[in-house]
GUKOL-507015 format. One line per 3 residues: number of its first residue (from 1); for each residue x, y, z of C-alpha. Coordinates in steps of 0.02 Angstrom, whole numbers, m for minus. Layout:
<sites>
NUM) X Y Z | ...
</sites>
This chain:
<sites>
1) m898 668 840 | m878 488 895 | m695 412 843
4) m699 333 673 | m663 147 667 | m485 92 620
7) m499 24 423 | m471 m168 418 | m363 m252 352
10) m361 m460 288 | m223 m557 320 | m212 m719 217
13) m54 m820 299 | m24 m983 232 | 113 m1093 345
16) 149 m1269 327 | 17 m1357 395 | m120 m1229 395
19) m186 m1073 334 | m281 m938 407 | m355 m779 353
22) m364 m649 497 | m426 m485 498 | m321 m341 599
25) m372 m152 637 | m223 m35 618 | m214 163 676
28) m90 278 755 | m218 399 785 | m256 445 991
31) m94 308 1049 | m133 209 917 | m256 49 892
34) m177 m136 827 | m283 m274 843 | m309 m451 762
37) m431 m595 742 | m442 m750 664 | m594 m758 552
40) m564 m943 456 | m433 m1089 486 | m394 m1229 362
43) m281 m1376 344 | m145 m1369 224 | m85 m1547 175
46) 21 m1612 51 | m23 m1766 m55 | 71 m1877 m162
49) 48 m1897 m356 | 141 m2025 m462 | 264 m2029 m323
52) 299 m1843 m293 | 250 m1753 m137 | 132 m1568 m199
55) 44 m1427 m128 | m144 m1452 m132 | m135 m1267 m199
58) m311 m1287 m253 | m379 m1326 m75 | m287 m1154 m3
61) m348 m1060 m143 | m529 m1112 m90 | m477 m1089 85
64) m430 m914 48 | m576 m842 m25 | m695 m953 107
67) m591 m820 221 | m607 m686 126 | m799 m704 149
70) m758 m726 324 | m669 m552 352 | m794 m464 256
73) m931 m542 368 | m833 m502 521 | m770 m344 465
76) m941 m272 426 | m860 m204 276 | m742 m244 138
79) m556 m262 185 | m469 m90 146 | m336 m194 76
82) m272 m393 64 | m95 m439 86 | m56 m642 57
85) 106 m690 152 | 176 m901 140 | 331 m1002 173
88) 462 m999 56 | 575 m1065 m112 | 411 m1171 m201
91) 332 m1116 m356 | 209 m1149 m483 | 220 m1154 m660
94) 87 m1047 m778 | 81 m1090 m973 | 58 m939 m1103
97) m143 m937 m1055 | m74 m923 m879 | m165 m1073 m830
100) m66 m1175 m698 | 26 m1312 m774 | 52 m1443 m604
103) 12 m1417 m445 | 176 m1347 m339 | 303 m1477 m284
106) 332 m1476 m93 | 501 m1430 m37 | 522 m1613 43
109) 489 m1703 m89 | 659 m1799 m132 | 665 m1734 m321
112) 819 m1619 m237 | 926 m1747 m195 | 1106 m1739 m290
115) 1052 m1567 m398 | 1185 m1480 m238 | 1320 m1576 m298
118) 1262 m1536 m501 | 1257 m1369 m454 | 1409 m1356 m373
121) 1509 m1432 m544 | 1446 m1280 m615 | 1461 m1145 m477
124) 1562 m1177 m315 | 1475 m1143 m163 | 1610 m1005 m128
127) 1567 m930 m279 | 1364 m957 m268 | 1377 m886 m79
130) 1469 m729 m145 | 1331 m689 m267 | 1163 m715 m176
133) 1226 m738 15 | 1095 m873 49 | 1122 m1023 151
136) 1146 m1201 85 | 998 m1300 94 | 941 m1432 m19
139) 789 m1380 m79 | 813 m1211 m91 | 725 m1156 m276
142) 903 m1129 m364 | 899 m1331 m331 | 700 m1356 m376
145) 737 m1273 m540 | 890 m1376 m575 | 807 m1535 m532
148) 659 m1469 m659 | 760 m1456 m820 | 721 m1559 m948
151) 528 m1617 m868 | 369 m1563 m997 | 312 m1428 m864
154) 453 m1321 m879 | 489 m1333 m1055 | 293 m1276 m1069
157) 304 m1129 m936 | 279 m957 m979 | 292 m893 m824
160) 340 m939 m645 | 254 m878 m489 | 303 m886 m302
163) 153 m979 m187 | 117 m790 m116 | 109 m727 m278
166) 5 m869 m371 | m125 m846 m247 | m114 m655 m279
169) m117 m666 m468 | m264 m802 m448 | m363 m663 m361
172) m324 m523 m446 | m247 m550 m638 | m99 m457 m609
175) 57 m558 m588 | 222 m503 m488 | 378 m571 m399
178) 389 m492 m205 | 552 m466 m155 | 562 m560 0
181) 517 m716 m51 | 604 m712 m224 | 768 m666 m103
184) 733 m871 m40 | 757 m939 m214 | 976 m904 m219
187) 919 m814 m387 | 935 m621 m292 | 1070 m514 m267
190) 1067 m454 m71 | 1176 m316 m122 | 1053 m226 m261
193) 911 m314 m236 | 901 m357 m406 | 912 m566 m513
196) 1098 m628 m507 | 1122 m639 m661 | 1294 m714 m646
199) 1196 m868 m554 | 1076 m887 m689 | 1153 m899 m824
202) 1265 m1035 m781 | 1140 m1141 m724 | 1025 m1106 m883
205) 888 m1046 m771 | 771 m924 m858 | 749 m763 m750
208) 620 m705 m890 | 524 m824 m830 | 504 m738 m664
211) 366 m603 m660 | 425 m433 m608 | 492 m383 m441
214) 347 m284 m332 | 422 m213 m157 | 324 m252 24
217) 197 m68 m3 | 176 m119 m189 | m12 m112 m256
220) m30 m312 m331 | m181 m267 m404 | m383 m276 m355
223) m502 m443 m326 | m563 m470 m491 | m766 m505 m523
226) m760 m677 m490 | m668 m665 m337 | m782 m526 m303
229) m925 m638 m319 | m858 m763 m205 | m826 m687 m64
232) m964 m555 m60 | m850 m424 m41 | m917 m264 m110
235) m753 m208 m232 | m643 m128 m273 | m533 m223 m153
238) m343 m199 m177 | m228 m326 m152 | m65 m252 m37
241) 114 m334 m56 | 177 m351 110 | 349 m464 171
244) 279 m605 89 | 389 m716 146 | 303 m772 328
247) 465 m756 423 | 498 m557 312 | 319 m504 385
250) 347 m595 566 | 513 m487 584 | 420 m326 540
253) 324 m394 694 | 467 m405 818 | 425 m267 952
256) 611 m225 968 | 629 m56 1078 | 820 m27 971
259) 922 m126 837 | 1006 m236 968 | 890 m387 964
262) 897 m537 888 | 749 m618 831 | 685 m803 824
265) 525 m843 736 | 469 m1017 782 | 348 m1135 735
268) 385 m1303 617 | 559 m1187 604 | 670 m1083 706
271) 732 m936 604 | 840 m871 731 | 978 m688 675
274) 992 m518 671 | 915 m392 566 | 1037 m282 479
277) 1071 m147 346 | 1191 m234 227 | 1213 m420 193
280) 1378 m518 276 | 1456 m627 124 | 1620 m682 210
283) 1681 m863 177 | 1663 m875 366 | 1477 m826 359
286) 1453 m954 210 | 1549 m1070 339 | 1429 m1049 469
289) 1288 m1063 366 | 1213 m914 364 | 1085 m809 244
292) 1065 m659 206 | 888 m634 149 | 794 m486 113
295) 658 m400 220 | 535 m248 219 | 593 m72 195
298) 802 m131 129 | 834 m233 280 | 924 m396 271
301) 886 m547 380 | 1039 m628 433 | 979 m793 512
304) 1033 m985 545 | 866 m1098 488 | 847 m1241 604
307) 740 m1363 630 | 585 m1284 759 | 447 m1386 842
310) 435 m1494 681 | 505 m1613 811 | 408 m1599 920
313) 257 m1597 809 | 320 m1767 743 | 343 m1850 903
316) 165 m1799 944 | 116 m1867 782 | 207 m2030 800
319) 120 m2066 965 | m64 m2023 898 | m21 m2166 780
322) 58 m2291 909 | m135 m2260 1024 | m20 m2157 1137
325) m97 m1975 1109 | m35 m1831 1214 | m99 m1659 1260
328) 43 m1543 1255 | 4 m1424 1387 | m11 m1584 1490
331) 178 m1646 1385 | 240 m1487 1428 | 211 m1475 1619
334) 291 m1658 1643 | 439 m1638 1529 | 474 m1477 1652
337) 517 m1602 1776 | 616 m1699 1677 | 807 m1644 1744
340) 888 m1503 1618 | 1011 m1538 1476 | 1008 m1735 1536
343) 1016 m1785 1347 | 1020 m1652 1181 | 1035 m1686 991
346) 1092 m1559 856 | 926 m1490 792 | 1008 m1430 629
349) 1046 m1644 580 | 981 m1684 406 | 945 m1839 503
352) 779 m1747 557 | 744 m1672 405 | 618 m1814 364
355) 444 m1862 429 | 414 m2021 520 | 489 m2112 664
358) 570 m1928 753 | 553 m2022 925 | 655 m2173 891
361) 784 m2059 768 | 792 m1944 924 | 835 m2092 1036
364) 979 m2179 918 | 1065 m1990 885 | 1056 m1995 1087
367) 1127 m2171 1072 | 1267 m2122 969 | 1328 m1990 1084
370) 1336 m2109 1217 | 1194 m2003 1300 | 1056 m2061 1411
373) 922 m2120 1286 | 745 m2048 1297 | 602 m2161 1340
376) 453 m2089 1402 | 341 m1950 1300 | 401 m1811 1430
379) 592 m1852 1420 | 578 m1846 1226 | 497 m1689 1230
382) 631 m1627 1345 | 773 m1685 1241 | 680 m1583 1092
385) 646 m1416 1208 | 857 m1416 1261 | 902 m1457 1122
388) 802 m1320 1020 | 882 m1182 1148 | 1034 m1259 1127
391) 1021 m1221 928 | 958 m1042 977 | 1104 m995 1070
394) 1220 m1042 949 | 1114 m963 798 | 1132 m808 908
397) 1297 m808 969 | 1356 m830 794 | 1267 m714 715
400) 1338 m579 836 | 1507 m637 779 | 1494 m649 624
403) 1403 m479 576 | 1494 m374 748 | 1326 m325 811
406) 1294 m346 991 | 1110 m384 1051 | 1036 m363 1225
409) 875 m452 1203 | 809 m597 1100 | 632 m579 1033
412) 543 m742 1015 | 397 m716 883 | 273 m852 812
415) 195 m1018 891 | 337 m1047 1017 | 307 m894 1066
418) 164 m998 1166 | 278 m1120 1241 | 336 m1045 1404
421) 453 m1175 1442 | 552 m1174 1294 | 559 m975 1303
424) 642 m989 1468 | 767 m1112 1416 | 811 m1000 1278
427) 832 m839 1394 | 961 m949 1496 | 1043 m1027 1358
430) 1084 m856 1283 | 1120 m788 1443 | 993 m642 1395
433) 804 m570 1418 | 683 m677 1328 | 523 m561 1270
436) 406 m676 1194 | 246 m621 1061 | 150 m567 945
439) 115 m781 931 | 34 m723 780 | 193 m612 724
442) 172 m643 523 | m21 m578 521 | 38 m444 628
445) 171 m385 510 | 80 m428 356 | m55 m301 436
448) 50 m167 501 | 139 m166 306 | m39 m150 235
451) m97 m7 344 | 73 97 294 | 17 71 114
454) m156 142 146 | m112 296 260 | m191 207 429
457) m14 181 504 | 137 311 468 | 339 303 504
460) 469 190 491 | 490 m7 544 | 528 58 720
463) 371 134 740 | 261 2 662 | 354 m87 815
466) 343 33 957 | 138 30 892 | 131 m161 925
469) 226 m154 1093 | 94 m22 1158 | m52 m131 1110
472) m14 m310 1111 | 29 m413 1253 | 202 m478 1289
475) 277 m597 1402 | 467 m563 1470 | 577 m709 1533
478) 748 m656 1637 | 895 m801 1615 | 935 m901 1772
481) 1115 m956 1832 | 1189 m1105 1746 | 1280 m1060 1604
484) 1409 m1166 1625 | 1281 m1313 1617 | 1247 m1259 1417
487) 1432 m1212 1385 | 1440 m1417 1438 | 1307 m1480 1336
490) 1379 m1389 1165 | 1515 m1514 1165 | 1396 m1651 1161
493) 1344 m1603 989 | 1440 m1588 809 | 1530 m1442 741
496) 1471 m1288 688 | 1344 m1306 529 | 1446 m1316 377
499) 1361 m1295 207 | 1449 m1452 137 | 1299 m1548 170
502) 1342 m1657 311 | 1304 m1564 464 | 1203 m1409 367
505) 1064 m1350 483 | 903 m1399 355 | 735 m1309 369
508) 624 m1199 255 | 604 m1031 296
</sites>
């Protein structure tokens, strides 16, 4: 008999700026089949109502099932299963009909500002670290919720859903809280996996507002008729929870031959750390900045959030607008040439937390430093590149400090993953092999978690990994000489990210 086809799978993976729904094949049968493909692509941008920056959450909802109807076309078949992955700490807010009560408020809008300091009168930071272990940054959803009190939307909510798990209950009824991304909200306990309580309570936040906790495996329910009907998928169609949390699923993604790696996941972020078994809570960790979030099958994700290519991505923005448009493989080649480590800013500055203007902010930071200030498209971009390895090899040095694990690779996962040039910077920054892919790691993962559920893939994380390093392509990078040249260029830059707020490193996971 011929071999039978590996099931499919849909991938719905919602990031910052865009969405995609991609449809992956997933067996460990004869050496085992992984394979992905993007099947529909669509913008994801923010608007601004009465002043406040939202989620056009109705736009991705439409963009989801237009790709739904996309992967059953392409598939030939129904998806076995759906899993819905998206960034992290925003929310929307359901009444008692469960009818969506505002659209979701985006995590830059500046609602956030001071409700640190009003949480802190309640709960110090020592304290608030001790409990849920996650980094300080300002709009994480402890600080959403804060700022929230008091407006008509929350006093009318009956429920509260993560993005991931709107979409999810939109498609299918059935509404739940995964456990990844409710870790991003400071509300979980990395310990028990379970709501601090002792956080909540304080703060007069509501945990019965949150739906309940469903674990990456968890059935979230099936596509009900009129999603049915909209995507011309033949039902029933179960909806998978997977790591949905885009960095939980791109870690599950991290082709790591043993547990000494360290991972970054790039794109508008760097999520650069360690996975590891238990969470670190020391005052030094909460010194350093560091969370401890949760991932698939108990595993924590001890990792330094700084800011990724969003600089980049705003400098290319910036020039579109000035008439001066650049192509970046073009960008990329010339900045190559540009001489290494001539200028570097701290890509974890609050300064660059903002849209707008990234060249010019770039060239006063380099200013202040009393640093050769970057002019030309290609020197800006190098300033971003070394200074985005720079903020790798400290997020992994550290982390190996802090937690006492050792690592003799670092796995670069996500969109930078296509950016050779800023992969080998990071091999020589750390001093250590650079392997670089899946680009697409959070589809990947988000697959490989749906095919354990359904009995396509079998084992443990390490041999959903060892699967994806037989079958997709990777590229290595070896560090050169020239350490000393980075050891240099650290003292350029300001101290160590504290959490007080004036040197944090700021980004969204």
């Amino acid at each position: 008999m011929p071999p039978t086809e590996p099931l499919p799978f849909a991938a719905v993976d919602l990031g910052a700026s865009s969405g995609r729904v991609m449809v992956g094949h997933a067996s460990d049968r004869d050496g085992g089949t992984l394979r992905l493909q993007e099947v529909h692509r669509f913008p994801n941008q923010p608007v601004r109502t009465a002043g406040t920056l939202r989620w056009d959450i109705q736009a991705l909802h439409r963009g989801v099932l237009d790709g739904l109807r996309a992967a059953g076309r392409s598939a030939g078949r129904a998806p076995a299963s759906i899993g819905i992955d998206t960034w992290a700490v925003d929310y929307g807010l359901l009444d008692a009909a469960g009818t969506l009560l505002e659209a979701p408020v985006h995590y830059r809008d500046a609602r956030t500002e001071g409700m640190a300091e009003k949480v802190a009168a309640v709960l110090s930071p020592q304290e608030l670290y001790a409990a849920t272990g996650l980094q300080h940054l300002p709009f994480n959803t402890i600080y959403q919720l804060t700022a929230a009190q008091g407006t008509s939307a929350l006093a009318a909510a009956h429920q509260l859903l993560m993005i991931p798990d709107l979409i999810a209950y939109w498609l299918t009824g059935e509404a739940g809280t995964e456990l990844t991304n409710a870790s991003t909200t400071q509300l979980i306990d990395p310990r028990t996996g379970g709501w601090a309580r002792s956080v909540a309570g304080p703060l007069g936040i509501d945990l019965d507002l949150f739906a309940p906790l469903r674990r990456p495996g968890d059935q979230a329910g099936h596509l009900l008729p009129d999603a049915l009907a909209r995507t011309a998928l033949a039902g029933p169609v179960p909806v998978t929870a997977v790591g949905s949390h885009d960095t939980a699923s791109a870690v599950v993604a991290v082709p790591a031959r043993n547990e000494r790696f360290a991972y970054i996941a790039t794109g508008t972020w760097s999520l650069a750390g360690l996975e590891l078994d238990v969470p670190v809570l020391t005052e030094e960790s909460r010194q350093a900045n560091f969370t401890n979030e949760l991932g698939v099958d108990g595993t924590v994700r001890y990792l330094r959030n700084v800011m990724g290519l969003w600089l980049l991505q705003e400098c290319l923005r910036d020039w579109q607008a000035e008439g001066r448009p650049q192509e970046l493989g073009s960008l990329i080649d010339r900045a190559a040439r540009v001489p290494l480590l001539r200028s570097v800013v701290d890509a974890g500055d609050p300064e660059f937390l903002a849209p707008g203007r990234m060249p010019q902010r770039i060239a006063d930071a380099c200013r202040r430093t009393g640093q050769p200030v970057p002019g030309s498209p290609a020197e800006v971009t190098r300033c971003v590149l070394d200074s985005l390895a720079l903020a790798h090899r400290r997020a992994v040095e550290d982390a190996q400090r802090l937690s006492g694990r050792d690592v003799d690779a670092v796995h670069i996962v996500g969109g930078g993953a296509h950016n050779a040039l800023l992969c080998q910077l990071t091999a020589d920054a750390c001093g250590l092999p650079v392997v670089a892919g899946p680009t697409e790691a959070a589809a990947f993962g988000n697959v490989l978690v749906q095919a354990r559920a359904a009995g396509a893939v079998h084992g443990e994380l390490a041999d959903l990994r060892a699967l994806l390093g037989r079958t997709v392509p990777l590229r290595r990078f070896a560090p050169a000489d020239g350490r000393a040249a980075w050891d240099r260029a650290v003292t350029r830059l300001s101290p160590a990210p504290q959490p007080n707020g004036t040197t944090e490193e700021a980004a969204c996971a």
